[in-house]
C-alpha positions in Angstrom: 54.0 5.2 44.1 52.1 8.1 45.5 54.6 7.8 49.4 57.9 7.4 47.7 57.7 10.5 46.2 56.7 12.2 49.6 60.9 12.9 50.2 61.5 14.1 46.7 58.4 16.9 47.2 59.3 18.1 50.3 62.9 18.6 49.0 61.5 20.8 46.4 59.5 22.7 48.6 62.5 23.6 50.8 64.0 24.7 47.4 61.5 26.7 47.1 61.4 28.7 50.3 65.4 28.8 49.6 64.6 31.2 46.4 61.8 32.6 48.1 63.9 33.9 51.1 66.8 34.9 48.2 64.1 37.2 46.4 63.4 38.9 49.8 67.2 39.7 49.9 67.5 40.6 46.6 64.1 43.2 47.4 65.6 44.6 50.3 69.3 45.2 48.5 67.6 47.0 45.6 65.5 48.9 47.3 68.6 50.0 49.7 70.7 50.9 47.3 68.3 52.9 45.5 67.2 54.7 48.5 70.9 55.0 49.3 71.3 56.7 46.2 68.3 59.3 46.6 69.8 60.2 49.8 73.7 60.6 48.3 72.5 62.7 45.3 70.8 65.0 47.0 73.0 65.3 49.5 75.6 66.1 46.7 73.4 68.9 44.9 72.7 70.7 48.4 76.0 70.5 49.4 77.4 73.5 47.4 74.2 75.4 49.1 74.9 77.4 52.3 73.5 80.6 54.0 75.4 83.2 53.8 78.2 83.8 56.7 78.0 80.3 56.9 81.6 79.2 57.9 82.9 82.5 58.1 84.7 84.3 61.0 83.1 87.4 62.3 86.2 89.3 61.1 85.5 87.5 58.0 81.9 88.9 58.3 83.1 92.4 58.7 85.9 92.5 56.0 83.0 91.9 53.2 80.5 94.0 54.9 83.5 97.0 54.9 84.4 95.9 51.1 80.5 96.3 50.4 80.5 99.5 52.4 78.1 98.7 54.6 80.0 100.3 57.2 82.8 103.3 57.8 86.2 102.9 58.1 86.2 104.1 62.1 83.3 101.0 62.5 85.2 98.4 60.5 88.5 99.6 62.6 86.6 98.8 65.7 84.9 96.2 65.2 88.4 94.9 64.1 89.9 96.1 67.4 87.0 94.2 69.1 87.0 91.1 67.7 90.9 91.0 67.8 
């Protein structure tokens, strides 16, 4: 009795490595996507978040540093002249 059921246990064993090896995929997925998302949202929250003059042209630069009166009208006019 005890070696005709030698086939039948080694089938459940490899059934059993099968959902083994599944739960390992199923780990690594989770664990990916949650790490995925970590990354995503904070990438999303810092995203509004730049220095300042950060995508601007210098004319840009000098058109809000006149407006703030940082500087004269004759040094807005040529850095203006300058940069054009």
């Amino acid at each position: 009795m005890m070696w005709g059921n030698m086939g039948n246990m080694w089938n459940v064993g490899t059934v059993g490595w099968g959902w083994m090896l599944m739960g390992w995929v199923w780990m690594v997925l989770f664990w990916g996507a949650i790490i995925w998302l970590v990354v995503w949202a904070i990438g999303r929250l810092t995203q509004g978040q730049r220095p300042p003059g950060a995508g601007q042209t210098p004319l840009d630069i000098a058109k809000a540093r006149y407006a703030r009166g940082e500087i004269t009208r004759e040094q807005y006019e040529q850095l203006r002249n300058d940069l054009v």
